[in-house]
C-alpha positions, 0 to 999 in steps of 0.5 A, a space after each residue: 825551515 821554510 820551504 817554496 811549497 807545502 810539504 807532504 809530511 809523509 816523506 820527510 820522516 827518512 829524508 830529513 837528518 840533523 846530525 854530528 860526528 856521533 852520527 844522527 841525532 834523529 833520537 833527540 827530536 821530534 819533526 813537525 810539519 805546518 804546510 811549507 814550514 819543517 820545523 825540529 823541535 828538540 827533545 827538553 834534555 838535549 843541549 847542542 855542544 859548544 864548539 861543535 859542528 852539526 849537519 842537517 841534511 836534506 834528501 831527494 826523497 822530501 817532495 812537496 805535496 805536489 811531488 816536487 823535489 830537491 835536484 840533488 841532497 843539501 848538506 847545510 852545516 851548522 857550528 855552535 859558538 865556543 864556550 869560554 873559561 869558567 869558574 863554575 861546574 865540573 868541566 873537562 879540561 879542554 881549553 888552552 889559555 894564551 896570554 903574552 907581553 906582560 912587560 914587567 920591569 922591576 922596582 926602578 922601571 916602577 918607580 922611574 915611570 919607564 915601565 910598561 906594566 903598573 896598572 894592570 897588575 890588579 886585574 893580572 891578579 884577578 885573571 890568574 884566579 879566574 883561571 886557577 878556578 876554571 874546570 876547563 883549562 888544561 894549559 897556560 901558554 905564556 907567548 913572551 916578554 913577560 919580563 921586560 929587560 930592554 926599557 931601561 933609560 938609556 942613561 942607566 945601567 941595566 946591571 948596578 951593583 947599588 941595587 944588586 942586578 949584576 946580571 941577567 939572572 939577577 935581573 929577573 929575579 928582581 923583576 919578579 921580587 918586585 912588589 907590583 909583581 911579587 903576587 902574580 908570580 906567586 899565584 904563578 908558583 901556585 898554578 904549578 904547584 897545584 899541577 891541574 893546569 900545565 904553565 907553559 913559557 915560550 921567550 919573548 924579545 924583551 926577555 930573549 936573555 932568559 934562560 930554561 935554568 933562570 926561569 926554573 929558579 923563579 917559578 920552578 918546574 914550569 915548562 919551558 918551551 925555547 929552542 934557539 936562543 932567545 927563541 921559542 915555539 909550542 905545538 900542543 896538537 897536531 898543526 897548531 903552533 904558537 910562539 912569541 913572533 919575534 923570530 921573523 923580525 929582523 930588528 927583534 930577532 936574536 941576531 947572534 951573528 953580527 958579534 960572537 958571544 952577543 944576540 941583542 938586536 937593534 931594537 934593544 937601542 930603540 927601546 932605550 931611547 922609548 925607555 927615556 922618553 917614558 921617565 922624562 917626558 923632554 919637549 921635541 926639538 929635532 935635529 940631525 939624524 943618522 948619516 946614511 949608511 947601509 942598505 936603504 931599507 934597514 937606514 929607513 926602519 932604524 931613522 922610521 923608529 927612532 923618529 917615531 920614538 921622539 915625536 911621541 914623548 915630545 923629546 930632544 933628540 939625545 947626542 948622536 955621537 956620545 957614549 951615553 946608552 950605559 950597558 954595564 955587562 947586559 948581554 956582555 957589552 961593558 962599554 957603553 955606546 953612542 947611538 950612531 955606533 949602536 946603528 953602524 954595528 947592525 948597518 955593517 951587515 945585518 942584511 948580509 947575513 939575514 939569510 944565515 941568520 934566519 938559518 941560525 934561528 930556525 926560520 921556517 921560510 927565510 925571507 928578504 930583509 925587506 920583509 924582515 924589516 917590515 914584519 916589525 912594522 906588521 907580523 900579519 904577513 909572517 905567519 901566512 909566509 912560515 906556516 900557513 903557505 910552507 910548501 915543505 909541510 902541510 900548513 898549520 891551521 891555528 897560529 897564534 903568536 904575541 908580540 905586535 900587541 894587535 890583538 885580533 883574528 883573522 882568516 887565510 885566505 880570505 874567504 869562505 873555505 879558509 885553511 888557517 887561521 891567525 889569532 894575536 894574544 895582544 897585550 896586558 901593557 898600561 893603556 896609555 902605551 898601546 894604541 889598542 885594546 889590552 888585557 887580551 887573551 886567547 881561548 884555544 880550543 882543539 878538537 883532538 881534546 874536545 872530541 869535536 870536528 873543530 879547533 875553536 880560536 876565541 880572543 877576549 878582553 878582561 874587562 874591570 866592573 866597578 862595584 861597591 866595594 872592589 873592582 870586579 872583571 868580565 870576559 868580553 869576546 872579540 872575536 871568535 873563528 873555527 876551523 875543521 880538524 883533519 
């Protein structure tokens, strides 16, 4: 510490503090005075904690050597940075692991090239042993779309008897017999079976036809955190909260109330059309879209993303009007549709029963459509509306959620004393599909578990380095923040 005046070094032994929520740590240093420089100068075998919070206090007692003084005590706080997974040493486990939007499809999605998940099935493996080895992690949270039901080429059927998928339940076991998948999912099976890390499963939007009782046949006895149909959310401590991010998507939510017995949402249409622009590769040459109708804002993001979807594969627009989108029983549609009836089935209604729908799926604060709509576009605003602003609670600090596939961090307010916190897990998708980084994830954490006066929030990147022989892979931080506990 570096003082305007020299220091009496007479006062400072009982006005000088550093200390943490074990109280003074006055045993662990020695105080050496040089004139206007203070230094402490710690004992060889204390360590400052990661993730910790540390004061150093400042009496009104300290004077200089001409009897100056403080005007009033400084209390200057101190946090150590947090410490990520590791594969070495005998650790608490303390650390919740996040990851999410795998997007894994089977055989036919690998072979057809409309798969969103091939490349990073090496580096999955790698980073499941990772964890697997590390002392510290307690939880494995998956938040979402681990399989992928949706990107189906619109001119295949999602169930056919010539490969055995005749239902859902049979579509993700073939996701997960799939040979690009087989040994992640064994390495899954392993986690649980181990039972010194607890997996944890919320649903996603490309697998909100999954079911507790399906996902139990493929990985037994991993824990399923769903709670409204094709929804889900995981609160592991006290105002955390974690969930995929769908729920407050107007075109990604269950919509269950525009067809009894039905819950797909328009987003599903789009992601068939994505799903043939990836195995085909057309060239562009736009026509006609959709005749108006419905509200301007849902006729705006159905036209928005379905334009979107044929400029970035160079596409022919597909027939309008012609029955070519094959559903064959996915989510209980037999008949196949034409994608201007796929749109006049939502433009009907949708936004008149947003807000029921919102009640249906257990949206904390519903939301005008318009904000519905635009949460598919950009999910920062959602978790400051439901869960960080929410009058009726007292607002969560860490919310993370997947879904957007923007891995990132960020604060609320935007300010120096912030409340919350919002941390994205981002994705695991092929590099070529998303335009930022991907194999992300999150290290969370809380302090109820470390024993420390903060929740630590970490995003990294697993990041290949090759070597002589096989690629090897690092932990590369993104972005770190922390919070105080209550």
């Amino acid at each position: 510490m570096l003082f305007s005046e020299e220091i009496n070094e007479t006062t400072v032994a009982d006005n000088i503090d550093f200390s943490d929520v074990t109280g003074s740590l006055n045993s662990h240093y020695d105080i050496e005075v040089y004139g206007k420089i203070v230094t402490l100068q710690f004992h060889a075998e204390f360590f400052l904690n990661d993730g910790w919070r540390y004061v150093l206090t400042i009496n009104t007692g300290l004077k200089s050597t001409d009897g100056n003084c403080l005007k009033k005590t400084e209390n200057i706080e101190f946090r150590t940075t947090g410490k990520p997974i590791a594969n070495i040493g005998i650790l608490q486990r303390t650390s919740i692991v996040c990851i999410s939007d795998i997007h894994m499809g089977d055989e036919r999605a690998v072979a057809g090239k409309y798969c969103w998940f091939d490349e990073n099935a090496d580096a999955l493996e790698n980073f499941l042993d990772y964890v697997m080895s590390s002392p510290n992690v307690k939880q494995l949270v998956i938040l979402g779309d681990l399989f992928d039901e949706w990107l189906v080429p619109y001119d295949v059927s999602p169930f056919d008897s010539t490969v055995s998928i005749q239902s859902s339940e049979e579509y993700f076991h073939a996701i997960a017999n799939c040979p690009t998948n087989l040994q992640i999912f064994n390495k899954f099976r392993t986690i649980v079976n181990e039972g010194e890390i607890e997996l944890i499963y919320v649903p996603g939007n490309h697998d909100m036809l999954l079911t507790h009782e399906i996902l139990n046949g493929i990985i037994p006895n991993i824990t399923w955190m769903g709670d409204v149909p094709g929804l889900g959310k995981y609160s592991p401590v006290d105002r955390i909260i974690m969930e995929h991010g769908h729920r407050y998507d107007l075109f990604n939510c269950p919509q269950s109330l525009i067809n009894p017995s039905h819950k797909l949402p328009p987003g599903y249409f789009i992601a068939r059309l994505y799903a043939t622009g990836m195995a085909s590769q057309a060239p562009y040459d736009p026509q006609k879209l959709i005749n108006e109708k419905g509200s301007f804002e849902f006729f705006t993001g159905w036209t928005l993303a379905f334009l979107t979807v044929l400029s970035n594969f160079n596409m022919d627009c597909p027939p309008l009007y012609d029955e070519i989108i094959k559903m064959g029983g996915i989510d209980s549609y037999f008949d196949p549709f034409s994608f201007n009836g796929a749109y006049e089935m939502y433009a009907d209604s949708i936004e008149t029963l947003w807000q029921e729908t919102q009640i249906v799926n257990e949206v904390p604060v519903p939301t005008s459509a318009a904000i519905g709509i635009w949460n598919g576009v950009d999910l920062s605003g959602a978790p400051i509306i439901e869960y960080m602003t929410n009058q009726s609670t007292k607002p969560y600090k860490i919310i993370a959620f997947g879904h957007s596939h923007y891995p990132h961090i960020s604060v609320y307010p935007t300010t120096y004393s912030y409340t919350s916190i919002y941390a994205n897990s981002g994705s695991w998708i092929d590099e070529e599909y998303c335009a930022h980084d991907v194999r992300t994830f999150l290290i969370i954490n809380p302090g109820e578990w470390t024993g420390s006066e903060l929740d630590i929030v970490m995003l990294y990147r697993f990041d290949p380095v090759c070597g002589n022989s096989k690629t090897e892979y690092k932990l590369v931080l993104l972005a770190e923040e922390s919070i105080e506990v209550d």
